[in-house]
ZAMARGU-4260 file (C-alpha; in steps of 0.2 Angstrom, whole numbers, plus 5000, padded with zeros to 4 digits):
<rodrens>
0) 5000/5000/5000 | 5006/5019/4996 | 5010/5027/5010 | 4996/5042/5002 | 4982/5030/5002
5) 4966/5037/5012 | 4975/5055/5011 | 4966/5071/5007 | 4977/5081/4994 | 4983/5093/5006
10) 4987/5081/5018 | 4996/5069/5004 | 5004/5086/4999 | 5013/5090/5016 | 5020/5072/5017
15) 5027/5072/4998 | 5035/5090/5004 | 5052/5085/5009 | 5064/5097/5003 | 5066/5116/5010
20) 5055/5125/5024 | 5037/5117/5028 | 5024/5126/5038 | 5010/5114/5039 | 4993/5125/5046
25) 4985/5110/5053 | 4966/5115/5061 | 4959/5104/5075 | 4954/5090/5069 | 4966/5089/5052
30) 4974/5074/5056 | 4990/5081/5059 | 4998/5067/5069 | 4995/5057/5052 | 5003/5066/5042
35) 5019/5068/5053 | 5019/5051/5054 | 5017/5047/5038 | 5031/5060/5031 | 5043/5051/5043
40) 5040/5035/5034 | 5039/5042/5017 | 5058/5050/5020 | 5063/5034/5026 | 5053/5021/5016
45) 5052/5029/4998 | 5067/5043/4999 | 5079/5030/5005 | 5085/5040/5020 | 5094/5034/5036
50) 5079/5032/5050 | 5094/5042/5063 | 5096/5056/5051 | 5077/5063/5055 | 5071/5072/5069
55) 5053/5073/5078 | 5050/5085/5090 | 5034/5084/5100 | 5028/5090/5119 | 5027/5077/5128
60) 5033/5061/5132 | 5016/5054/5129 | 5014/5062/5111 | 5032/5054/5107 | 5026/5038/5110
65) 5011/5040/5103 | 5022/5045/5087 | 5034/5031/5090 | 5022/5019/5088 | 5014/5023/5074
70) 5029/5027/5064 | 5034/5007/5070 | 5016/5002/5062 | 5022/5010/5047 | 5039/5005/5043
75) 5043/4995/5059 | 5050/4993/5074 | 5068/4990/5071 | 5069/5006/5058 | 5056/5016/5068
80) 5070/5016/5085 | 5081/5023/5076 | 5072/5039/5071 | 5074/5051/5085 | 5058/5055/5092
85) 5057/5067/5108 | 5055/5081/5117 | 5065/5096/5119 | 5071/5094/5133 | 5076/5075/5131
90) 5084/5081/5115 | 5094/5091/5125 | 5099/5077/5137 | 5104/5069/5124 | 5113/5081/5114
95) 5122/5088/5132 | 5128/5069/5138 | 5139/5069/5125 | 5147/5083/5126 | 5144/5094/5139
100) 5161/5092/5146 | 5165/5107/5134 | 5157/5116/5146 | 5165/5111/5163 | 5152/5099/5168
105) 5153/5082/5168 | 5145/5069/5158 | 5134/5061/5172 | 5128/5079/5177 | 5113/5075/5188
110) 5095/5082/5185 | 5086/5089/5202 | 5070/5088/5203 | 5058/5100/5208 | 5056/5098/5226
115) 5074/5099/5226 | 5074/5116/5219 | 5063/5121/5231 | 5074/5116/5243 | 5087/5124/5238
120) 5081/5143/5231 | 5074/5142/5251 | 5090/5140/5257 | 5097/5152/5246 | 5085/5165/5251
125) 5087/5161/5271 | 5106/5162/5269 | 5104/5180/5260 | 5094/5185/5274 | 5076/5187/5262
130) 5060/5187/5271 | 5052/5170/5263 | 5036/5174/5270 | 5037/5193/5258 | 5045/5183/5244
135) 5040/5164/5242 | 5051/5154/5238 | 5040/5145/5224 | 5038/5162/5215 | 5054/5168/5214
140) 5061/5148/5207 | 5045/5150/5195 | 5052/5168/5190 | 5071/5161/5186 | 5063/5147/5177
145) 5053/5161/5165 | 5072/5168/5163 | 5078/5154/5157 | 5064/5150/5143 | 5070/5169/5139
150) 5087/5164/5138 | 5094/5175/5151 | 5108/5171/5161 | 5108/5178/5180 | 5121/5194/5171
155) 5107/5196/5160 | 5095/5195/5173 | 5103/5207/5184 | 5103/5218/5171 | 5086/5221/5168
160) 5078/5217/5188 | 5072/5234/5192 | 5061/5236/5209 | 5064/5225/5225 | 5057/5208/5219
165) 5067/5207/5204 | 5083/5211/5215 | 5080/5199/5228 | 5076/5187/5211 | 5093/5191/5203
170) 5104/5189/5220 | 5094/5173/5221 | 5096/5166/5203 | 5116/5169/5203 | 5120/5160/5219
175) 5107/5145/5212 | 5117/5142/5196 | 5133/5144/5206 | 5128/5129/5217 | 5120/5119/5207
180) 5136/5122/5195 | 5148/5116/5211 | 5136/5100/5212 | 5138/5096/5195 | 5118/5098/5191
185) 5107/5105/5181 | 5089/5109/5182 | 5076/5107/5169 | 5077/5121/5163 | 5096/5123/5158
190) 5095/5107/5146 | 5088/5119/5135 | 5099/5134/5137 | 5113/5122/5140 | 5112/5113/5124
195) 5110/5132/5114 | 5125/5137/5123 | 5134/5121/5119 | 5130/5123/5100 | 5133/5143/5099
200) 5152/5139/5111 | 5156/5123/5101 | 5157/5125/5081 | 5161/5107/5078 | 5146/5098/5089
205) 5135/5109/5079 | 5141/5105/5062 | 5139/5088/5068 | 5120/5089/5073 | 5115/5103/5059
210) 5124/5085/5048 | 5115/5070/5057 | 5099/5079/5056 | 5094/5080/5039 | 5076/5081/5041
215) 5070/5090/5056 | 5049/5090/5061 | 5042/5101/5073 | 5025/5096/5082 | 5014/5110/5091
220) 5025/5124/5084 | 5013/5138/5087 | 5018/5136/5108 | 5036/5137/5106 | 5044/5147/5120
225) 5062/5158/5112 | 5074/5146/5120 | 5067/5130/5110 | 5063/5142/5094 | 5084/5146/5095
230) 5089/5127/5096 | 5077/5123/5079 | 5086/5137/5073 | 5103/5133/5077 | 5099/5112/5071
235) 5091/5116/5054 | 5103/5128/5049 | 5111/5114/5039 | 5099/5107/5027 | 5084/5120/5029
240) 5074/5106/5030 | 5063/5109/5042 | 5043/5106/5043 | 5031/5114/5058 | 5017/5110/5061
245) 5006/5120/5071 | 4989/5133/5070 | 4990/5149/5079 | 4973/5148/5082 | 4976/5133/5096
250) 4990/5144/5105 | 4985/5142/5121 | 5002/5144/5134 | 5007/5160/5134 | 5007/5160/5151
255) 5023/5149/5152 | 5032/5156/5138 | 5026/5152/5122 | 5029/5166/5109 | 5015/5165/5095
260) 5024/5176/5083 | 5038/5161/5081 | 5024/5153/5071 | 5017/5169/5062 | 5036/5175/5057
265) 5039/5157/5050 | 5039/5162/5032 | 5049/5176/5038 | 5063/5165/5045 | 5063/5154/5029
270) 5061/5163/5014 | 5056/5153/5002 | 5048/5142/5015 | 5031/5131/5007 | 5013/5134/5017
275) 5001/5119/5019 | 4983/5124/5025 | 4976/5107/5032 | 4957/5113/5033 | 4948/5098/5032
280) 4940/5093/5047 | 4936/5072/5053 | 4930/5075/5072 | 4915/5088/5069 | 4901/5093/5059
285) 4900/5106/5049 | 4888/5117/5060 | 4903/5116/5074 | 4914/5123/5063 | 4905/5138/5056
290) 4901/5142/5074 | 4922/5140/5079 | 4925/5148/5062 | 4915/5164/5065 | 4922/5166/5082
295) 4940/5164/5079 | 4939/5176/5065 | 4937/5190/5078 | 4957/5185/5083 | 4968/5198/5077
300) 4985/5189/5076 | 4983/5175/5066 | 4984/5165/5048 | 4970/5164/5040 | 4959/5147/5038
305) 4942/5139/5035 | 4940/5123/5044 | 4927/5112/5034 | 4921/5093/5034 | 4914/5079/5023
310) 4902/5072/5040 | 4887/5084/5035 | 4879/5098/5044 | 4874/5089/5061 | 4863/5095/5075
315) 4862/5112/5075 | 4870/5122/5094 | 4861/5123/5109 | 4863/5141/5117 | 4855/5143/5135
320) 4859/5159/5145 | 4856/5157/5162 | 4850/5171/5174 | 4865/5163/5187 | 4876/5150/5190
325) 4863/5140/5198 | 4853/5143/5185 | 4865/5135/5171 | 4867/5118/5183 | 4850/5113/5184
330) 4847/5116/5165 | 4863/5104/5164 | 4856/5092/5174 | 4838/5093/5166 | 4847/5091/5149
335) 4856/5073/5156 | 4839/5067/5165 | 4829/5072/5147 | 4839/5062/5137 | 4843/5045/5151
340) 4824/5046/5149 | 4821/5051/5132 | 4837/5041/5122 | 4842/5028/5136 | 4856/5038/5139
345) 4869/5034/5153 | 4879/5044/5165 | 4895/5040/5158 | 4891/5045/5142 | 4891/5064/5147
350) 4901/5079/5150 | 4900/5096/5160 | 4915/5108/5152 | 4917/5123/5163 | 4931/5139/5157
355) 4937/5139/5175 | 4941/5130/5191 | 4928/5143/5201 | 4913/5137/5191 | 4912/5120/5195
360) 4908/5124/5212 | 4887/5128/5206 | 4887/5112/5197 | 4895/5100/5209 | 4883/5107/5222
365) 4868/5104/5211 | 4874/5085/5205 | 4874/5081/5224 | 4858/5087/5228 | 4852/5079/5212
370) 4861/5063/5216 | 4869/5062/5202 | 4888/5053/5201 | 4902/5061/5194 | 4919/5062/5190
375) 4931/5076/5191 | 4943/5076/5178 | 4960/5084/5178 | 4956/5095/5194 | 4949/5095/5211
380) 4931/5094/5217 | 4929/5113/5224 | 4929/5109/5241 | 4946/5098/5241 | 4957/5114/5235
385) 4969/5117/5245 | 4963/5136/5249 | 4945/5132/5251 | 4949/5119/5263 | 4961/5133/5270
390) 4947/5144/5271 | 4936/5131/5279 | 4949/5127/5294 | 4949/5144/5299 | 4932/5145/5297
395) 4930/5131/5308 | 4943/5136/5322 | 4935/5151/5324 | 4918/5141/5327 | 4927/5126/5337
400) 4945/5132/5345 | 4948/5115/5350 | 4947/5109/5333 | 4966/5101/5334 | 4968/5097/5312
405) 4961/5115/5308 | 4975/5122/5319 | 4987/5111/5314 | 4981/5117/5294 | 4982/5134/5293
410) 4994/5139/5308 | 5007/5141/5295 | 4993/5147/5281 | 5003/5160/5275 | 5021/5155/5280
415) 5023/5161/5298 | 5041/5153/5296 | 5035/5140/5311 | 5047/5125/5306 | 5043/5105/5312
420) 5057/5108/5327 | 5044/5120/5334 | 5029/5113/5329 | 5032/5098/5338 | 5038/5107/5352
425) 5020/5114/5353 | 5014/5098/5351 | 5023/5091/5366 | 5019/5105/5379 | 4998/5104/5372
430) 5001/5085/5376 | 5010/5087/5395 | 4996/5099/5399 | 4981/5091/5391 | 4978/5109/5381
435) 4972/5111/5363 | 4983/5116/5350 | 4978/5134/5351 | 4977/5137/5371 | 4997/5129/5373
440) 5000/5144/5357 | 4991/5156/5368 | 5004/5151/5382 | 5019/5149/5371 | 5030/5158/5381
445) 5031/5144/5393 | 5035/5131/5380 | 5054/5126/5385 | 5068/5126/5372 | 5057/5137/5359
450) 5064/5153/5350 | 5057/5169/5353 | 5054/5172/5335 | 5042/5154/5335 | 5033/5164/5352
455) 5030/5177/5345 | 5022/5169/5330 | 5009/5157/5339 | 5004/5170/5351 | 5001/5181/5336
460) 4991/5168/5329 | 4982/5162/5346 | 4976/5180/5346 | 4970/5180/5329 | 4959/5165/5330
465) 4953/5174/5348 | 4948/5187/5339 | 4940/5177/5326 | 4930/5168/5338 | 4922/5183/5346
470) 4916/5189/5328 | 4907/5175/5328 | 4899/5179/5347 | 4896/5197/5338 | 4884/5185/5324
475) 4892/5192/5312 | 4888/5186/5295 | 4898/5171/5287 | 4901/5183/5274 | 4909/5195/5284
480) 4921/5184/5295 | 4926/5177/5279 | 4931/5193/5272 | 4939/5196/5290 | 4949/5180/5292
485) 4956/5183/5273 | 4960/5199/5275 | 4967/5200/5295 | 4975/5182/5294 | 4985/5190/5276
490) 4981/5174/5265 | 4971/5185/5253 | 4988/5198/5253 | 5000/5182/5252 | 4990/5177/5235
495) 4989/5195/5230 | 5009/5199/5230 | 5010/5187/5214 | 4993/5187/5206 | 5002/5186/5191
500) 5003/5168/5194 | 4990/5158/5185 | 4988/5146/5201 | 4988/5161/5213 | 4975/5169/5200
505) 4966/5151/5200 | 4965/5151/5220 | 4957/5170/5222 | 4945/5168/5209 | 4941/5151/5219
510) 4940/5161/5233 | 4927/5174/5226 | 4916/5161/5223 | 4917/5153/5241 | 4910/5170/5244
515) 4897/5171/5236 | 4892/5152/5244 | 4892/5162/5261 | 4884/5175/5253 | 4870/5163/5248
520) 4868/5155/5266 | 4867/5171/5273 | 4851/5177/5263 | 4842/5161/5266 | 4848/5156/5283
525) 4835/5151/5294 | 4839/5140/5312 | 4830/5127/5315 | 4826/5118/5332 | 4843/5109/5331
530) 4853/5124/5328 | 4866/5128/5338 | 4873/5143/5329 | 4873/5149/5312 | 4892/5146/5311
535) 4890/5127/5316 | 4876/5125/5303 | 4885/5133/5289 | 4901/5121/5293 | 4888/5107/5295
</rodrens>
């Protein structure tokens, strides 16, 4: 059989396009994976080129075996390992074991992990005196990582830091490469910058990868960050033979680096460079399409296309505006229970899409009450995050200040700097005088062996809860000790001073809707006979 067979004629046209640049525009749906595929085995198979002279370049290490594998089915196993199919960053390992010695490492460099750069930029920060409780030390390790995408070195870096974050960052990023230099590692990010650096320093092992690779494929190239865009650029230098494939209408991580104008300036890169629009849609109807046309024709920054498909018009699209949140869940749920009843339908063969982590809140809450099962996929059912559960231990130490786990949860939520050696400590004297948790913090400056700083920290926060609790004597509304324990206890501040996170901006919006569930029991509280106290009843 042809290796063309079953193809459309743009598809068959990006896999016979072997020589010079290739952008391949490929819309959801295109079969793009098919067509990388079967260009690998076309080079190989009917061009009569080495299977270790081609390069594939995916995102993940799932999509490369994915790959793999189907590339095996094509030509076989045997010739299909000898294609090198990877990620970046395992193309920098690769690359970098060989010859990173030029760079004063050795060979058997070790990779830390992430807990272990935690570990470490702490330390770092501690030894230069930084208040890890102003600067956290996730955020600045997540800010040197963003450096490093951007190819700046800690010179570079220090550079450009204006304001006191970006200083305490630089002081922070120079020490951390000199350690993990003296403890011959490297952390993910370096493979990268390492490997360019390697290929820019050394002219011979570049001339030796811009030779081995003749052929060089590029998956998902509209999400490219600027260090992985100068390694393609240094490796297909070469031959010039490099094919992309990507659709600037799927960009989607900007947020961690990627640079959508590497895929809109390819024909600018490559002069000369050969355009496939792959247009033709397999997974949807027609009707889909028009409607995902029409929207993302309102994108200013992109390459034009009109995804189409042979599978007919479908069902037309089902708009409901609901009047709120609780409002959309119950339609949802209607919709599943019409068509169990209706079509025979079962639970599993439904879905719930939601455009944020705050929204699923309203639609778990009305599954339960309509006893419907579910699954969460890739996330956390709302009240198992981590700041909702927060939120919900103080809530509950304000109602119960016996309540032992809640202390124990948020006594260092923020960072109070209250390390295990004190902890237990607490622990200990609670347990000698058959206290709670937060009367032995109320008295902690009888605790033996314990540093004035750790005192000073548990009485603070004794006193807060204190105070906590007598808002709650006051009746204030659940609304308003929420808003009291998020402001006076400084969690909301902590996730404020680096909103820019996409987790930090994840767990305030999370936040904002827990508020507006207390705002909801507020207006239609109304104590029953069993009722002890609004606060109990709300936890209950």
């Amino acid at each position: 059989m042809s290796l063309l067979d079953g193809m459309n004629p743009k598809q068959a046209e990006a896999v016979k396009t072997t020589e010079g640049p290739l952008l391949i525009m490929a819309g959801a749906g295109s079969g793009k994976t098919r067509v990388l595929t079967h260009r690998v085995a076309h080079i190989i198979q009917d061009l009569n080129v080495a299977p270790w002279r081609i390069l594939a370049i995916t995102f993940t290490n799932k999509a490369a075996r994915e790959m793999k594998e189907r590339i095996a089915g094509l030509i076989g196993e045997e010739e299909a390992d000898k294609v090198w199919v990877s990620t970046f960053h395992a193309l920098a390992v690769r690359i970098l074991r060989r010859d990173i010695d030029k760079l004063g490492y050795k060979r058997d460099f070790s990779i830390i992990d992430a807990s272990s750069q935690r570990t470490l930029v702490k330390r770092i920060l501690k030894d230069q005196n930084v208040d890890i409780e102003k600067y956290d030390p996730r955020t600045v390790l997540g800010t040197i990582s963003n450096a490093k995408n951007a190819m700046e070195t800690p010179a570079i870096y220090a550079k450009k830091a204006s304001g006191p974050f970006e200083e305490v960052v630089a002081k922070a990023y120079q020490e951390y490469q000199h350690e993990l230099s003296l403890a011959q590692s490297v952390d993910f990010d370096d493979l990268i910058m390492l490997a360019i650096q390697l290929l820019e320093q050394e002219v011979d092992v570049l001339e030796y990868y811009q030779d081995k690779f003749k052929y060089i494929h590029v998956d998902e190239y509209q999400d490219t960050n600027d260090a992985q865009y100068r390694l393609i650029q240094l490796l297909a230098a070469g031959w010039r033979n490099l094919a992309v494939v990507g659709d600037s209408d799927q960009s989607i991580y900007g947020w961690r680096g990627a640079n959508m104008q590497i895929i809109l300036n390819f024909e600018n890169d490559y002069p000369g460079a050969k355009k496939v629009m792959l247009e033709q849609n397999y997974r949807s109807t027609q009707t889909i399409l028009n409607a995902a046309n029409d929207v993302i024709a309102n994108n200013n920054e992109r390459i034009a296309k009109n995804l189409w498909t042979d599978n007919g018009p479908g069902e037309k699209i089902t708009y409901y505006r609901g009047q709120s949140d609780r409002d959309e869940a119950y339609f949802t749920i209607k919709q599943i229970q019409d068509l169990m009843k209706n079509e025979h339908k079962q639970y599993r063969d439904f879905a719930v899409l939601y455009r944020t982590n705050a929204q699923s809140r309203g639609i778990e809450e009305a599954l339960v009450k309509a006893n419907v099962p579910y699954t969460m996929v890739g996330g956390s059912k709302f009240y198992e995050r981590k700041e909702i559960r927060d939120i919900l231990a103080y809530l509950a130490l304000a109602t119960n200040p016996a309540d032992n786990e809640s202390f124990l949860r948020v006594v260092n939520e923020p960072k109070r700097g209250l390390g295990s050696t004190s902890m237990e400590k607490l622990r200990q004297f609670a347990l000698q005088n058959d206290w709670t948790l937060l009367d032995a913090a109320t008295n902690a400056v009888l605790i033996p062996g314990l540093q004035t700083r750790a005192i000073n920290q548990l009485i603070k926060f004794a006193q807060l809860i204190n105070n906590f609790a007598q808002q709650e004597t006051f009746d204030l509304s659940i609304t308003d000790l929420t808003k009291e324990i998020l402001t006076k206890s400084g969690y909301q501040a902590a996730l404020e001073a680096d909103s820019r996170s996409i987790e930090n901006q994840a767990r305030l919006e999370n936040l904002a809707e827990f508020l507006t569930v207390t705002e909801q029991f507020d207006k239609n509280y109304e104590p029953t006979e069993e009722s002890v106290s609004k606060y109990g009843d709300f936890m209950g």
